[in-house]
mmCIF file of the protein (N, C-alpha, C, O) and its ligand, coordinates in Angstrom:
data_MODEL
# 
_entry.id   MODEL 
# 
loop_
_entity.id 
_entity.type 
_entity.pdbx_number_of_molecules 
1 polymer     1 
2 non-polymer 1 
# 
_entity_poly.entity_id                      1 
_entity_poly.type                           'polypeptide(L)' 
_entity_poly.nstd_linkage                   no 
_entity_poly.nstd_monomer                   no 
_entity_poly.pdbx_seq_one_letter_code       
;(UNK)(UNK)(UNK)(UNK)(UNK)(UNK)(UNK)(UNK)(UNK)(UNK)(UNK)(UNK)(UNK)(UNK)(UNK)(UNK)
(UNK)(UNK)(UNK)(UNK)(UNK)(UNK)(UNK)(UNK)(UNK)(UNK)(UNK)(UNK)(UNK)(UNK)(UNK)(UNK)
(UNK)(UNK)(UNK)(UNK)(UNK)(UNK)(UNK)(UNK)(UNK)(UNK)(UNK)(UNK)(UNK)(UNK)(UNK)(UNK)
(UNK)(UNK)
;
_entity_poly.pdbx_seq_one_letter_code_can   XXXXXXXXXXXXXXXXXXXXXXXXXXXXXXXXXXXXXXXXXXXXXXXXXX 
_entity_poly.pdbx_strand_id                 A 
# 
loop_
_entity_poly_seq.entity_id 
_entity_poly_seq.num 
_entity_poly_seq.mon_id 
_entity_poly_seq.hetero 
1 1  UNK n 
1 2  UNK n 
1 3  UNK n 
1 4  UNK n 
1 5  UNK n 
1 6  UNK n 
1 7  UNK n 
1 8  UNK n 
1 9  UNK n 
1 10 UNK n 
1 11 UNK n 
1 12 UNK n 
1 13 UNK n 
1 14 UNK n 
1 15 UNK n 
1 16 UNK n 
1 17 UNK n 
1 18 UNK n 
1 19 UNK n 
1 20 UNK n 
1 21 UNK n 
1 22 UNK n 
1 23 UNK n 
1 24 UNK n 
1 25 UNK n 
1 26 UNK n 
1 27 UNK n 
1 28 UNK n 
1 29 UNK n 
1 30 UNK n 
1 31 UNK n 
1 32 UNK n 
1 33 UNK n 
1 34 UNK n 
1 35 UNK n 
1 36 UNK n 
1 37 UNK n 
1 38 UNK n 
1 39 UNK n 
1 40 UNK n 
1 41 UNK n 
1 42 UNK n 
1 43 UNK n 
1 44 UNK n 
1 45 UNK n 
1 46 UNK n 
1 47 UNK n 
1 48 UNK n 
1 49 UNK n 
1 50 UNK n 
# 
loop_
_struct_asym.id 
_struct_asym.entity_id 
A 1 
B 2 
# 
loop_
_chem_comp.id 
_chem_comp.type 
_chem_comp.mon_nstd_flag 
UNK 'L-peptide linking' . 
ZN  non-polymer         . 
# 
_pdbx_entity_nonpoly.entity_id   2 
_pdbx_entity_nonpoly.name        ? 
_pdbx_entity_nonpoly.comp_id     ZN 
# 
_pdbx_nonpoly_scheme.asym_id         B 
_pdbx_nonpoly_scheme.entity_id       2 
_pdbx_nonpoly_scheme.mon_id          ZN 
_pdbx_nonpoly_scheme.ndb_seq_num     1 
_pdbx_nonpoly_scheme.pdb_seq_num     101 
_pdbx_nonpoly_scheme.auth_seq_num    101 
_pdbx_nonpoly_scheme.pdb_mon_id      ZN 
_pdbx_nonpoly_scheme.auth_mon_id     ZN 
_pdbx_nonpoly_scheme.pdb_strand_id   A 
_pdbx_nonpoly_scheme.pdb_ins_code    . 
# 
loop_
_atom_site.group_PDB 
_atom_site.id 
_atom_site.type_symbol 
_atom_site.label_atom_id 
_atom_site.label_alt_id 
_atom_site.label_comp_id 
_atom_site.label_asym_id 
_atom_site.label_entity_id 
_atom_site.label_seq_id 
_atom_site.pdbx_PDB_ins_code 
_atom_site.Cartn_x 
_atom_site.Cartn_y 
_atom_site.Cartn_z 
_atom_site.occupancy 
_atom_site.B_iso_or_equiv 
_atom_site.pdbx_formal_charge 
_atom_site.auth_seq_id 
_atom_site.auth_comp_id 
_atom_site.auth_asym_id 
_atom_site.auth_atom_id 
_atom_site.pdbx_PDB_model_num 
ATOM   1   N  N  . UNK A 1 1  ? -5.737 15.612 -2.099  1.00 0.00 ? 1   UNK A N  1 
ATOM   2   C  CA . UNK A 1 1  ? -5.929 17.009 -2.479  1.00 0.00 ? 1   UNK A CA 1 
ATOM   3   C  C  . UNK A 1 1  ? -5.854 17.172 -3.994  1.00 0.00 ? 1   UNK A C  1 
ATOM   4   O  O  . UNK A 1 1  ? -6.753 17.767 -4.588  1.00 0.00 ? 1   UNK A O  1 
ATOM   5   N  N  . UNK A 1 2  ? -4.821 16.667 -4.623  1.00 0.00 ? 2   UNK A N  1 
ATOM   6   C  CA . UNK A 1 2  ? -4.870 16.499 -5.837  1.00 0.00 ? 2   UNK A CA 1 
ATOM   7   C  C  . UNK A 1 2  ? -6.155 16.237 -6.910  1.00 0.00 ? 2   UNK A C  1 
ATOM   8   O  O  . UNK A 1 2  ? -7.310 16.461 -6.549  1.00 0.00 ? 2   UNK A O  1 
ATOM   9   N  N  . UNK A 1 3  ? -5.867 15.793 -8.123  1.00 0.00 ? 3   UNK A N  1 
ATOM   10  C  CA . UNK A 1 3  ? -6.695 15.467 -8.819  1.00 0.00 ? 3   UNK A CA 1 
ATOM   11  C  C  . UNK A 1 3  ? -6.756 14.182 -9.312  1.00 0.00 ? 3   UNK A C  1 
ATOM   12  O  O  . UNK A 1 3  ? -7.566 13.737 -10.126 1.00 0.00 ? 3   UNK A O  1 
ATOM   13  N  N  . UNK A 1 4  ? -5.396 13.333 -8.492  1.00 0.00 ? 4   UNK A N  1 
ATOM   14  C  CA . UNK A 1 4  ? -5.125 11.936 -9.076  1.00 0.00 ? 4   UNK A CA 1 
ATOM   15  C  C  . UNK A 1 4  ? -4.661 11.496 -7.625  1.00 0.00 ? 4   UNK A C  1 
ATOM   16  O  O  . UNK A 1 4  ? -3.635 11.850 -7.043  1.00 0.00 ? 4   UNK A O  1 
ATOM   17  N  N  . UNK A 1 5  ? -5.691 10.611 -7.159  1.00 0.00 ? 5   UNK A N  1 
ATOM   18  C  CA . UNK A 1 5  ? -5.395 9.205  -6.138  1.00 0.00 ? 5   UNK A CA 1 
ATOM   19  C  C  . UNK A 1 5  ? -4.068 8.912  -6.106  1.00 0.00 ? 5   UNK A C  1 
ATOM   20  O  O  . UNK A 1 5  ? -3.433 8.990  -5.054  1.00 0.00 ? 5   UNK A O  1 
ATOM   21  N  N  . UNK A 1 6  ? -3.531 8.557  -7.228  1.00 0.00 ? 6   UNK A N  1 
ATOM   22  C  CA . UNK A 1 6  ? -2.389 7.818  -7.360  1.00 0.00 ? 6   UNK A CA 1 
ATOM   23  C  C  . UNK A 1 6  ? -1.275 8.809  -7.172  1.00 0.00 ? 6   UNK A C  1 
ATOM   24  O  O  . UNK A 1 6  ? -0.156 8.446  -6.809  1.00 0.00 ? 6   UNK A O  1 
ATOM   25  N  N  . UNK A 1 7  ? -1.602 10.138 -7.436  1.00 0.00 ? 7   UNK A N  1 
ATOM   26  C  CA . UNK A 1 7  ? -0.496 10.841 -7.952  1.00 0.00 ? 7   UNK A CA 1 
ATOM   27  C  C  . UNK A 1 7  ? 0.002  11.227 -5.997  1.00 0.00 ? 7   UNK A C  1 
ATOM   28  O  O  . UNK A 1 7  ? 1.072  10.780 -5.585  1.00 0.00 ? 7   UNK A O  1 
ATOM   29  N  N  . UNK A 1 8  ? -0.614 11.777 -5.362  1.00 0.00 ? 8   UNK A N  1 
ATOM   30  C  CA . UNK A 1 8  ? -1.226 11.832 -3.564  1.00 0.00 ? 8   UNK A CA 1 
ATOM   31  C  C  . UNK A 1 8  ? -0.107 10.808 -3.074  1.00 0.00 ? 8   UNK A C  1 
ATOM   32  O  O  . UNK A 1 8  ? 0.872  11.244 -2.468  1.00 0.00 ? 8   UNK A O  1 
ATOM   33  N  N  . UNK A 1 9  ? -0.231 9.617  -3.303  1.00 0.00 ? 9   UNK A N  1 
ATOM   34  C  CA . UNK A 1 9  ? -0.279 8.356  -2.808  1.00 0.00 ? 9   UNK A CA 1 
ATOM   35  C  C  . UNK A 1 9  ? 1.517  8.608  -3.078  1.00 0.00 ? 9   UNK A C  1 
ATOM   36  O  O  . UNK A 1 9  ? 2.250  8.703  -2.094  1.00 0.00 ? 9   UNK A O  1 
ATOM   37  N  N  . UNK A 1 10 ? 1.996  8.683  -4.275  1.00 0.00 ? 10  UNK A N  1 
ATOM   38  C  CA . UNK A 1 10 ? 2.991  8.691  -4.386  1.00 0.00 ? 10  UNK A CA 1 
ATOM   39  C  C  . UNK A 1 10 ? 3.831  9.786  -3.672  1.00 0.00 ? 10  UNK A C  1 
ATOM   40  O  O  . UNK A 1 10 ? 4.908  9.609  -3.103  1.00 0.00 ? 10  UNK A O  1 
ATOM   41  N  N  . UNK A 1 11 ? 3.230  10.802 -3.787  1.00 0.00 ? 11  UNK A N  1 
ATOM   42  C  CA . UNK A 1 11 ? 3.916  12.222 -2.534  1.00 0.00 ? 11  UNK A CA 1 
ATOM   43  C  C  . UNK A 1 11 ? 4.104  11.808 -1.506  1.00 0.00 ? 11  UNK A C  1 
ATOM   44  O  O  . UNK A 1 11 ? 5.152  12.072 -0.917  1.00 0.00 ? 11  UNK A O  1 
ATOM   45  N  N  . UNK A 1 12 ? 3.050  10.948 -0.910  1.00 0.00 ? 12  UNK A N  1 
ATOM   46  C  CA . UNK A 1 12 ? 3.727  10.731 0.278   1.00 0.00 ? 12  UNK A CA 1 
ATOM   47  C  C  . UNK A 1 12 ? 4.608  9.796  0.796   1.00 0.00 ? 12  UNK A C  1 
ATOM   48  O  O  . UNK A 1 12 ? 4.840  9.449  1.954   1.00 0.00 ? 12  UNK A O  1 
ATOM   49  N  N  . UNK A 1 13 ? 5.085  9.431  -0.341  1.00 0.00 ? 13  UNK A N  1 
ATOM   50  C  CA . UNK A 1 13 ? 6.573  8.302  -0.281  1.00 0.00 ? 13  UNK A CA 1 
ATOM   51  C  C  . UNK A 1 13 ? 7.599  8.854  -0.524  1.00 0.00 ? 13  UNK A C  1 
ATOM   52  O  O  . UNK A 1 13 ? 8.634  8.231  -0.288  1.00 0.00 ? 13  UNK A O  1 
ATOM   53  N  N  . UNK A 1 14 ? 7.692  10.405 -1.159  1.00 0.00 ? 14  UNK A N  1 
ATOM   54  C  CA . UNK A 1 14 ? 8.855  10.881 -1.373  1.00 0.00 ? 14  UNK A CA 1 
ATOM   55  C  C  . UNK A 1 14 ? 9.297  12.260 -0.360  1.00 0.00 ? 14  UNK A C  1 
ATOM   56  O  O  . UNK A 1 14 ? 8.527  12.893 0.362   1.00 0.00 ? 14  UNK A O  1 
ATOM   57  N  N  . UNK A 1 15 ? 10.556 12.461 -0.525  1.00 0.00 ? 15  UNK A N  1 
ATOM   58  C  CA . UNK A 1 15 ? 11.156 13.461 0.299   1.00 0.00 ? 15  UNK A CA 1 
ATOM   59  C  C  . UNK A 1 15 ? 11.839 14.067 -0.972  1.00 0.00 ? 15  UNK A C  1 
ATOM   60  O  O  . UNK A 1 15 ? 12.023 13.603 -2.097  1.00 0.00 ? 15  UNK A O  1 
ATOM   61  N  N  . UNK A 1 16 ? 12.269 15.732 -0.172  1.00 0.00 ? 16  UNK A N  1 
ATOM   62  C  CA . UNK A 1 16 ? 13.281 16.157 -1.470  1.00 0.00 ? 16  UNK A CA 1 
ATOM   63  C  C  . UNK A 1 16 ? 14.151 16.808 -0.518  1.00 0.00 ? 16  UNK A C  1 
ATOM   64  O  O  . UNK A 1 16 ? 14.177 17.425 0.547   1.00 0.00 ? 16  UNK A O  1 
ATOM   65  N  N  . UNK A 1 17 ? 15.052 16.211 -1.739  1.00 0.00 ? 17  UNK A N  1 
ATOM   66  C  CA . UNK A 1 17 ? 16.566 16.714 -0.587  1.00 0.00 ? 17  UNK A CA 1 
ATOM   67  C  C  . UNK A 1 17 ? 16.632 18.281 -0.434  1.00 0.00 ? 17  UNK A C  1 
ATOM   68  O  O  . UNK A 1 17 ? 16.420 19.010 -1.403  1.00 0.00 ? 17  UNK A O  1 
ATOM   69  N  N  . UNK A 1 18 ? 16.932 18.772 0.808   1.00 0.00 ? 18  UNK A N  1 
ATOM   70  C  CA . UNK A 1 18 ? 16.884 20.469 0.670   1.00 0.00 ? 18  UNK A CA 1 
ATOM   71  C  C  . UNK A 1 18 ? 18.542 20.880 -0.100  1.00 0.00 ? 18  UNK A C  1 
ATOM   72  O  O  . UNK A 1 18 ? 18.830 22.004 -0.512  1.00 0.00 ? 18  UNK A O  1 
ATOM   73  N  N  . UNK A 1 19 ? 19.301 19.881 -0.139  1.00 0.00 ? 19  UNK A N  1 
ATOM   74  C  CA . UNK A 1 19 ? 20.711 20.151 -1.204  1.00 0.00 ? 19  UNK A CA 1 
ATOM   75  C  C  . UNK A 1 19 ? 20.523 20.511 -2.589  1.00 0.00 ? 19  UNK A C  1 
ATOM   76  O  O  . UNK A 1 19 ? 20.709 21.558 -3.210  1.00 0.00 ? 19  UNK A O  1 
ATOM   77  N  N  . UNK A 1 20 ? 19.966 18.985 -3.011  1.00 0.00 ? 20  UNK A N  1 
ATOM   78  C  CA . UNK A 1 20 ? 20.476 19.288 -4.425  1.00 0.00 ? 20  UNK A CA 1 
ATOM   79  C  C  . UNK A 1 20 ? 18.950 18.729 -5.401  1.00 0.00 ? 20  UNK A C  1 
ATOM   80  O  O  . UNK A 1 20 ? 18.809 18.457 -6.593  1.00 0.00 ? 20  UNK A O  1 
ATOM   81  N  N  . UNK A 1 21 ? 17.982 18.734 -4.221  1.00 0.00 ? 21  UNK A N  1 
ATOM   82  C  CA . UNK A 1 21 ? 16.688 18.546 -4.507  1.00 0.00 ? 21  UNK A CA 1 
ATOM   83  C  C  . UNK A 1 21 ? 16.063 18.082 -5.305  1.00 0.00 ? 21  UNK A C  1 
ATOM   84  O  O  . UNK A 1 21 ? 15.158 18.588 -5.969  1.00 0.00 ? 21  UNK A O  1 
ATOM   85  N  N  . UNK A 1 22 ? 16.634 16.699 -5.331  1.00 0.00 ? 22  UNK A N  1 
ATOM   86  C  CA . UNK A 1 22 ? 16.342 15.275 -5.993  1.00 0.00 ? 22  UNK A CA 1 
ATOM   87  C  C  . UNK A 1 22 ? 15.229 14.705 -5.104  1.00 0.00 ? 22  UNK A C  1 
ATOM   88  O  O  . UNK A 1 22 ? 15.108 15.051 -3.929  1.00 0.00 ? 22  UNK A O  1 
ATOM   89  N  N  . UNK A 1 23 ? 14.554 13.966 -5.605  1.00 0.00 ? 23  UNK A N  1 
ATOM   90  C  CA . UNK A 1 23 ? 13.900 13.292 -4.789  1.00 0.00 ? 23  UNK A CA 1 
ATOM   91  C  C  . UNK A 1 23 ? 14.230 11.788 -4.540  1.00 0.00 ? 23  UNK A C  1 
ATOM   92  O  O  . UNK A 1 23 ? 14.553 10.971 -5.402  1.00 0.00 ? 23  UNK A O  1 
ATOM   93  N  N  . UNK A 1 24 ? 14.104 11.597 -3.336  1.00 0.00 ? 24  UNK A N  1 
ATOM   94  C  CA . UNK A 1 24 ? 14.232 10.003 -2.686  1.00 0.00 ? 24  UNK A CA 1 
ATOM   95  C  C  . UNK A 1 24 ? 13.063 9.508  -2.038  1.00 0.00 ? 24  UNK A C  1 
ATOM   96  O  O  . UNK A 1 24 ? 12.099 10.251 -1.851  1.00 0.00 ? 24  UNK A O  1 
ATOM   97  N  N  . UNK A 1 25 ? 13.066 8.442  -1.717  1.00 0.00 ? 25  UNK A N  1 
ATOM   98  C  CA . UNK A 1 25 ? 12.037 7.573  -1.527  1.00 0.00 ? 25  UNK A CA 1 
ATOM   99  C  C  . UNK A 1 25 ? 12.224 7.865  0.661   1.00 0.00 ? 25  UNK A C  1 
ATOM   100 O  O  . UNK A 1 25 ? 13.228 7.916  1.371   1.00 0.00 ? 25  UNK A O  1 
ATOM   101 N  N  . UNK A 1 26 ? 11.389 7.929  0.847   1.00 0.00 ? 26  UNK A N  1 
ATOM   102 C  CA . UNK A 1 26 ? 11.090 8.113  2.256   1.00 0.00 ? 26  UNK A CA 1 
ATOM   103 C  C  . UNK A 1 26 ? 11.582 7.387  3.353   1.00 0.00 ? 26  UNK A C  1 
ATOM   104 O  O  . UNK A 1 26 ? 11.787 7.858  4.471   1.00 0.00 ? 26  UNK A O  1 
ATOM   105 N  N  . UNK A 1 27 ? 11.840 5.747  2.853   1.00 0.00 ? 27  UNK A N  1 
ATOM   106 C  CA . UNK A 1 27 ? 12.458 4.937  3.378   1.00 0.00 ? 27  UNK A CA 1 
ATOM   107 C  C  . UNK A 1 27 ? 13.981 5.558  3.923   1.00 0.00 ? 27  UNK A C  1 
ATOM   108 O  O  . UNK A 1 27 ? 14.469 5.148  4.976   1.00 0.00 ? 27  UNK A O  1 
ATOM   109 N  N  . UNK A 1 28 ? 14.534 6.400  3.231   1.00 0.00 ? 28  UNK A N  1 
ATOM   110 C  CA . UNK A 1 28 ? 16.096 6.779  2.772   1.00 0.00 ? 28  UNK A CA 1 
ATOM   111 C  C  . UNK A 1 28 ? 16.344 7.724  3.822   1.00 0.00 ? 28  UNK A C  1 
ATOM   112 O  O  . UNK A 1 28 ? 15.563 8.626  4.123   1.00 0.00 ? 28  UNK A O  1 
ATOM   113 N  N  . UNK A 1 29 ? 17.649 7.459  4.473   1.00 0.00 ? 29  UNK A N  1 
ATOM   114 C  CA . UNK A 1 29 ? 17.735 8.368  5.841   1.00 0.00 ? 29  UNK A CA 1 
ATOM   115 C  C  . UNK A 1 29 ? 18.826 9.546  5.031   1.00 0.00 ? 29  UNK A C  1 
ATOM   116 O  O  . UNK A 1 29 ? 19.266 10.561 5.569   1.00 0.00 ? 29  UNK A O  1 
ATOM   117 N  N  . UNK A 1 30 ? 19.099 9.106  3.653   1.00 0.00 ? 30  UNK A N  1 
ATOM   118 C  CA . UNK A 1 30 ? 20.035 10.158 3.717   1.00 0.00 ? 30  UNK A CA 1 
ATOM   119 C  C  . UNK A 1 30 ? 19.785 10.356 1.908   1.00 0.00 ? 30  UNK A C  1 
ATOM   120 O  O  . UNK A 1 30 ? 19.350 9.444  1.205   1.00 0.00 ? 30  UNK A O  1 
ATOM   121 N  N  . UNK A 1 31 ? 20.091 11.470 1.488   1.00 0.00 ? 31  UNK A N  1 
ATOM   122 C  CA . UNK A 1 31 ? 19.836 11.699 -0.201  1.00 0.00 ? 31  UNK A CA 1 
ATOM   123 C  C  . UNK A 1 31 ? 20.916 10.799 -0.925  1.00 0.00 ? 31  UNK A C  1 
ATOM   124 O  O  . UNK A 1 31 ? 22.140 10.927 -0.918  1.00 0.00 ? 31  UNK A O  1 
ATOM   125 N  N  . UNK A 1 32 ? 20.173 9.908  -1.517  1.00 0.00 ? 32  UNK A N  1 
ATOM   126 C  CA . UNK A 1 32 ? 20.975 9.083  -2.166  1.00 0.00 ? 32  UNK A CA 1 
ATOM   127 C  C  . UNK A 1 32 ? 22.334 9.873  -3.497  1.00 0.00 ? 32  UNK A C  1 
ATOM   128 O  O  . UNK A 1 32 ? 23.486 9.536  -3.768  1.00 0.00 ? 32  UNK A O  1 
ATOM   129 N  N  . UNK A 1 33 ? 21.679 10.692 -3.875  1.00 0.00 ? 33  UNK A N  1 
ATOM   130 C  CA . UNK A 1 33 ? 22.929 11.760 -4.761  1.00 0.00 ? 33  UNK A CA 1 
ATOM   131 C  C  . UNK A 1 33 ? 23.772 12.395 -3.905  1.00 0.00 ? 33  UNK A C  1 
ATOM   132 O  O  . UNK A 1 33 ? 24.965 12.091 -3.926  1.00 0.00 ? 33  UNK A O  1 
ATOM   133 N  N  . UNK A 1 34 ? 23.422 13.112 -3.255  1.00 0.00 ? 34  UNK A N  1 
ATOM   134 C  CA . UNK A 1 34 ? 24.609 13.668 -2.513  1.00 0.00 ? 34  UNK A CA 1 
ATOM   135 C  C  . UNK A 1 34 ? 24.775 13.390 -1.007  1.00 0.00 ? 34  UNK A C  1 
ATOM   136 O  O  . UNK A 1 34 ? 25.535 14.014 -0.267  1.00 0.00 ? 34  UNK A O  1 
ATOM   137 N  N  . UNK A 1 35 ? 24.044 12.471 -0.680  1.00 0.00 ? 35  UNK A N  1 
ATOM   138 C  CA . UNK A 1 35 ? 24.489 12.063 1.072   1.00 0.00 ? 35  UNK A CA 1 
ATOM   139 C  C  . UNK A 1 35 ? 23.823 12.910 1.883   1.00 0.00 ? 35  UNK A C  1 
ATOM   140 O  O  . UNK A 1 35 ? 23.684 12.593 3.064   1.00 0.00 ? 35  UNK A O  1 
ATOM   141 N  N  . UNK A 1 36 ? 23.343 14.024 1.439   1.00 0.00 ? 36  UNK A N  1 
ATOM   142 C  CA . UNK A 1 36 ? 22.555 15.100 2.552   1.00 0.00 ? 36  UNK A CA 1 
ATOM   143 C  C  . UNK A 1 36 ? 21.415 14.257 3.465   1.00 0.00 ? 36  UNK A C  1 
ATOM   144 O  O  . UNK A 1 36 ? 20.530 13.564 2.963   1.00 0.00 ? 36  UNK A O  1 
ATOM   145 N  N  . UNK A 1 37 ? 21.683 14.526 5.379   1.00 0.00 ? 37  UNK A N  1 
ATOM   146 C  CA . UNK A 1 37 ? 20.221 14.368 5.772   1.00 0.00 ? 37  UNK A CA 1 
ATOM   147 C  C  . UNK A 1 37 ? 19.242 15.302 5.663   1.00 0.00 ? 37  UNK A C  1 
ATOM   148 O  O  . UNK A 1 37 ? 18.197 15.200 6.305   1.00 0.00 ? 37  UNK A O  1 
ATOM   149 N  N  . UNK A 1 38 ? 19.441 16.105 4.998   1.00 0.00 ? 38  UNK A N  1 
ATOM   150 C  CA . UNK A 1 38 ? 19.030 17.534 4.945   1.00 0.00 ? 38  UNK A CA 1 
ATOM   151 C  C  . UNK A 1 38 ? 17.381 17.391 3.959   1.00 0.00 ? 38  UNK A C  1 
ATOM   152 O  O  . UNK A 1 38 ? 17.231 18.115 2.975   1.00 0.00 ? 38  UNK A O  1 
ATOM   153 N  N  . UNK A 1 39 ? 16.230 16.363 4.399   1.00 0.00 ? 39  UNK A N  1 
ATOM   154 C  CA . UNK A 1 39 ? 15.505 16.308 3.643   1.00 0.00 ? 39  UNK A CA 1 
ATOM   155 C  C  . UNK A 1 39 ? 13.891 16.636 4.038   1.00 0.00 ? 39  UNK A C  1 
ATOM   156 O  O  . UNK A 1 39 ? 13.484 16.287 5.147   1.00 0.00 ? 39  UNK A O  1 
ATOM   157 N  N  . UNK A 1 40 ? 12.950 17.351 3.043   1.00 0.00 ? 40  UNK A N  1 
ATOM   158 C  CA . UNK A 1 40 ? 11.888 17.463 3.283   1.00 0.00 ? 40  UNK A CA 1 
ATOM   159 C  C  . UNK A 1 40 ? 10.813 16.732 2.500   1.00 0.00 ? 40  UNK A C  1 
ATOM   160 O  O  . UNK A 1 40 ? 11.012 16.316 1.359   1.00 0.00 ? 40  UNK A O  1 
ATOM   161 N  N  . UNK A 1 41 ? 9.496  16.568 3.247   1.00 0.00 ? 41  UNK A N  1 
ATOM   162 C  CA . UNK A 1 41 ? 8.630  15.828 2.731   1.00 0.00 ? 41  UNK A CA 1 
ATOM   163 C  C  . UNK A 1 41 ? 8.052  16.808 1.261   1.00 0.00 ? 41  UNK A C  1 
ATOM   164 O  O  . UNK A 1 41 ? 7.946  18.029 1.372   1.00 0.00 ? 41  UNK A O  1 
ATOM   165 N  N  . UNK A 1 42 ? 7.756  16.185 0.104   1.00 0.00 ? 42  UNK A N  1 
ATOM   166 C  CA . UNK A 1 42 ? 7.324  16.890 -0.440  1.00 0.00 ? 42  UNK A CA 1 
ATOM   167 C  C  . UNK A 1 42 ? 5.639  17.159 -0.113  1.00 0.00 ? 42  UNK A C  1 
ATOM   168 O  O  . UNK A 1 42 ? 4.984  16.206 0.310   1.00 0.00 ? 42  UNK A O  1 
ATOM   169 N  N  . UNK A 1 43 ? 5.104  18.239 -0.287  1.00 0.00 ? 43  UNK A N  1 
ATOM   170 C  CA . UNK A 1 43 ? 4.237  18.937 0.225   1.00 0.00 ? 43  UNK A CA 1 
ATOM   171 C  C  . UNK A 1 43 ? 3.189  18.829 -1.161  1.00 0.00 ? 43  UNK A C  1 
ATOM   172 O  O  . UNK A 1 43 ? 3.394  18.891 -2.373  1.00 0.00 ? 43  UNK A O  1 
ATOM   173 N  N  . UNK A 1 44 ? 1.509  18.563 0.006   1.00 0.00 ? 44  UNK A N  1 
ATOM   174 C  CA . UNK A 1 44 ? 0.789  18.259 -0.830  1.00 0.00 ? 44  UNK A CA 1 
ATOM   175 C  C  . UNK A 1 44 ? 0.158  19.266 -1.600  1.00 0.00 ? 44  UNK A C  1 
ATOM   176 O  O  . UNK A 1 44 ? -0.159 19.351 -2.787  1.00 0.00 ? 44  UNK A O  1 
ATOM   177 N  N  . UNK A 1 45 ? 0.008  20.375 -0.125  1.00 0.00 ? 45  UNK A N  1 
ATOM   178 C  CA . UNK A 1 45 ? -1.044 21.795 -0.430  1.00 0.00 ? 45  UNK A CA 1 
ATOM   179 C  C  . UNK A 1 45 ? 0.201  23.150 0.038   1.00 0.00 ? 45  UNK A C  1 
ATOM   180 O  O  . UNK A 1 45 ? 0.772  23.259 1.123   1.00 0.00 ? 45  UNK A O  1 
ATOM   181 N  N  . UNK A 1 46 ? 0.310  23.858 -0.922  1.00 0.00 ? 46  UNK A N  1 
ATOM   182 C  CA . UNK A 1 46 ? 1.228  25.077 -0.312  1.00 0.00 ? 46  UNK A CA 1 
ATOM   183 C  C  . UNK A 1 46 ? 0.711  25.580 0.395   1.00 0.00 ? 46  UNK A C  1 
ATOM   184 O  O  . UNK A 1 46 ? -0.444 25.996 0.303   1.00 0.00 ? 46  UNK A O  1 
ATOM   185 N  N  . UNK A 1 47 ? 1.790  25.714 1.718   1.00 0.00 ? 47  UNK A N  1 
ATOM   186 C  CA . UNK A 1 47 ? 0.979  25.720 2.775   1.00 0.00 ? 47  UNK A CA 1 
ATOM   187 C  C  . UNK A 1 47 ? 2.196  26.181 3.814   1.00 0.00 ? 47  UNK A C  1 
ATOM   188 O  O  . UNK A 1 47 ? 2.856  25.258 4.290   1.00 0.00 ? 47  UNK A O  1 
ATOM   189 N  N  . UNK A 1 48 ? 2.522  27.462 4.179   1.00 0.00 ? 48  UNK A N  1 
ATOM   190 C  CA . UNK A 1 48 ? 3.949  27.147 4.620   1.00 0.00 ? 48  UNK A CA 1 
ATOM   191 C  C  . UNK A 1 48 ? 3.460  27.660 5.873   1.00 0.00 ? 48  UNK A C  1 
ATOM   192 O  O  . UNK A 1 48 ? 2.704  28.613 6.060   1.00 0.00 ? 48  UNK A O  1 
ATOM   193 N  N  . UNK A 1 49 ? 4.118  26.724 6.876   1.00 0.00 ? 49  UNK A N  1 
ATOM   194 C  CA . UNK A 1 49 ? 3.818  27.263 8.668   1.00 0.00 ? 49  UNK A CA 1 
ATOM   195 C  C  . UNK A 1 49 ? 4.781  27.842 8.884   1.00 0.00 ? 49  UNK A C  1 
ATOM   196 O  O  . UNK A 1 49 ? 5.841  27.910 8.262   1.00 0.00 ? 49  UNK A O  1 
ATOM   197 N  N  . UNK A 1 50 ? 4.260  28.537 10.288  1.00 0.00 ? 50  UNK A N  1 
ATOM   198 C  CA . UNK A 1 50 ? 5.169  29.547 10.819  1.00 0.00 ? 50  UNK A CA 1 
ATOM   199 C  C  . UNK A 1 50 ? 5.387  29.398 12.084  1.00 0.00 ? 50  UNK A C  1 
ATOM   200 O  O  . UNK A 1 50 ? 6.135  30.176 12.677  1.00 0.00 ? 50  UNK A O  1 
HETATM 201 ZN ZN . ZN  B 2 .  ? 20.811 15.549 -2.331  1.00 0.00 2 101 ZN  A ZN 1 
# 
C-alpha cells in the first residue's frame, strides 16, 4: 500500500505494544519493554473495523 516495498515488508514484522507502544518484532509473545501481551499489529491502511 505504501510507497516503499521495503518499508510494507517491514510492517508486517512488527507489532506495537498497546502499553507503552514500542514496537517489537512479531516473533515476540510479549513487549520486550514492559512485558505487556497486550499487542497490536501495526496497520498498513487506516482502516478501523467494527
Ligand atoms: Zn510495552
Amino acid at each position: 500500500m505504501g510507497k516503499f516495498p521495503e518499508a510494507d515488508a517491514e510492517i508486517v514484522k512488527i507489532v506495537i505494544c498497546r502499553k507503552c507502544k514500542s514496537r517489537n518484532k512479531r516473533t515476540l509473545k510479549k513487549c520486550r519493554k514492559c512485558g505487556s501481551i497486550f499487542m497490536r499489529p501495526k496497520r498498513k491502511d487506516i482502516r478501523i473495523k467494527k
